[in-house]
C-alpha positions, 0 to 999 in steps of 0.5 A: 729413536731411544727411550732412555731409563736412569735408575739410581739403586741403593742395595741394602741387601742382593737384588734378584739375579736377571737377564735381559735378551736382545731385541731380535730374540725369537721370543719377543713380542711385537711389542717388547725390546731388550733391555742393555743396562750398565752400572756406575759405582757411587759408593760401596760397603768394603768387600761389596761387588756385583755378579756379572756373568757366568763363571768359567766352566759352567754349563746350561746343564750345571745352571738348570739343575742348580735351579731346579734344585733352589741351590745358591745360583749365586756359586754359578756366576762371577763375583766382581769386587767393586770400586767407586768409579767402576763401570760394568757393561751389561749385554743382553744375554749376560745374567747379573746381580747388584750385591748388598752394600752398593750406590748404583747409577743403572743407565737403560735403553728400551726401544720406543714404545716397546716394552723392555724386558727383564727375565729373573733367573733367581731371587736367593731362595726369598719369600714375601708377603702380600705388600712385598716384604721379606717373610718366611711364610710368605710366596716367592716372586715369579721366576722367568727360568726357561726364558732366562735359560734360552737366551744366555749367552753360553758361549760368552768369554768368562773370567778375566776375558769377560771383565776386559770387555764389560769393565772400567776401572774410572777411578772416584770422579775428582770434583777439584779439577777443572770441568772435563767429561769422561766417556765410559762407553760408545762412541769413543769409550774405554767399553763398546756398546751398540746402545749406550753412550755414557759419559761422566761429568766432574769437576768445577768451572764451565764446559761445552756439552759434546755433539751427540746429536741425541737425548740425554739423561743427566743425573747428578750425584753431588754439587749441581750443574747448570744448563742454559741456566737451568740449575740440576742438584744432588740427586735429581736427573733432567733430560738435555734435548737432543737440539742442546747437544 
């Protein structure tokens, strides 16, 4: 089974850099998963992009002085600009962050009943008050750095390698034509993925959900759809049991 975790994100400023490990790392508990993500563009300010990745050349070393040290880790990790449309993969292992300036769809997946975690590499040096607001005299948020460390991926391709397997490039959905739904990852995909299966829906008219035999997530991002008569608007999400699809 799957437990799946929809998330639409509105940056306004860069969230904390994270990783997720596997599910088979060494440090989970019995009652603990990893946590595979992916992103899908809905809008961004002009030169918004996310990080995603380590840059080339650097090493466990380079990234844990850099920490030790409250240095931009940001400089260590590879700035991809963004589109909307895109779709960015994210494997456990992989240390990424959501830039300022960006709508994002955050799909998840989380072993059923299991906890999926999420370990914070850095949060830009930020400090906070005790109801959670930015404030210079107040505390930083718990850091996860040797856990983080431990399961990076330092043998992952960087670079253009790396963004060949972890990004699409879909372009804006085109909400005139005809109704189509366009994979983006799994199960015939432009993007791989052992956990994920996601797809995108657009367009105006009717159309036969595929047979995917699972749960699904929907979330609408404008105009509505309608399922067996149940109508989804602009913003909400609905889950399709496993029996419609």
């Amino acid at each position: 089974g799957t437990a799946l975790l929809v998330k639409l994100l509105d940056a306004d400023e860069a969230l904390s850099v994270q990783i997720h490990p596997a599910d088979h790392d060494d440090g989970l508990g019995a009652d603990e998963s990893g946590k595979p993500e992916c992103w899908y563009v809905v809008a961004r300010e002009p030169g918004a992009g996310v990080y995603l990745g380590l840059a080339p050349g650097v090493t466990r070393d380079a990234m844990a002085d850099a920490l030790a040290a409250g240095d931009d880790v940001s400089k260590l990790l590879t700035f991809v600009p963004v589109e909307v449309g895109d779709f960015l993969a994210i494997d456990a292992g992989t240390a990424h962050a959501i830039g300022p300036g960006l709508t994002l769809v955050e799909p998840q997946r989380v072993v059923p009943g299991r906890r999926g975690l999420t370990y914070r590499y850095w949060d830009w040096n930020r400090r906070y008050d005790r109801d959670g607001r930015v404030d210079a005299q107040g505390a930083p948020r718990a850091l996860h750095v040797r856990e983080a460390l431990a399961v990076t991926r330092w043998d992952a391709p960087r670079g253009e390698a790396f963004l060949a397997l972890a990004r699409h490039r879909a372009g804006p959905a085109d909400t005139t034509a005809p109704a189509s739904l366009t994979n983006l990852c799994g199960r015939g995909g432009p993007l791989t993925s052992q956990h994920l299966q996601v797809a995108r829906l657009a367009g105006t008219g009717t159309i036969s959900w595929p047979r995917w035999d699972a749960l699904v997530a929907l979330t609408v991002l404008d105009g509505a759809v309608t399922l067996d008569g149940a109508r989804v608007a602009a913003g909400q999400s609905a889950v399709v049991p496993a029996s419609w699809t």
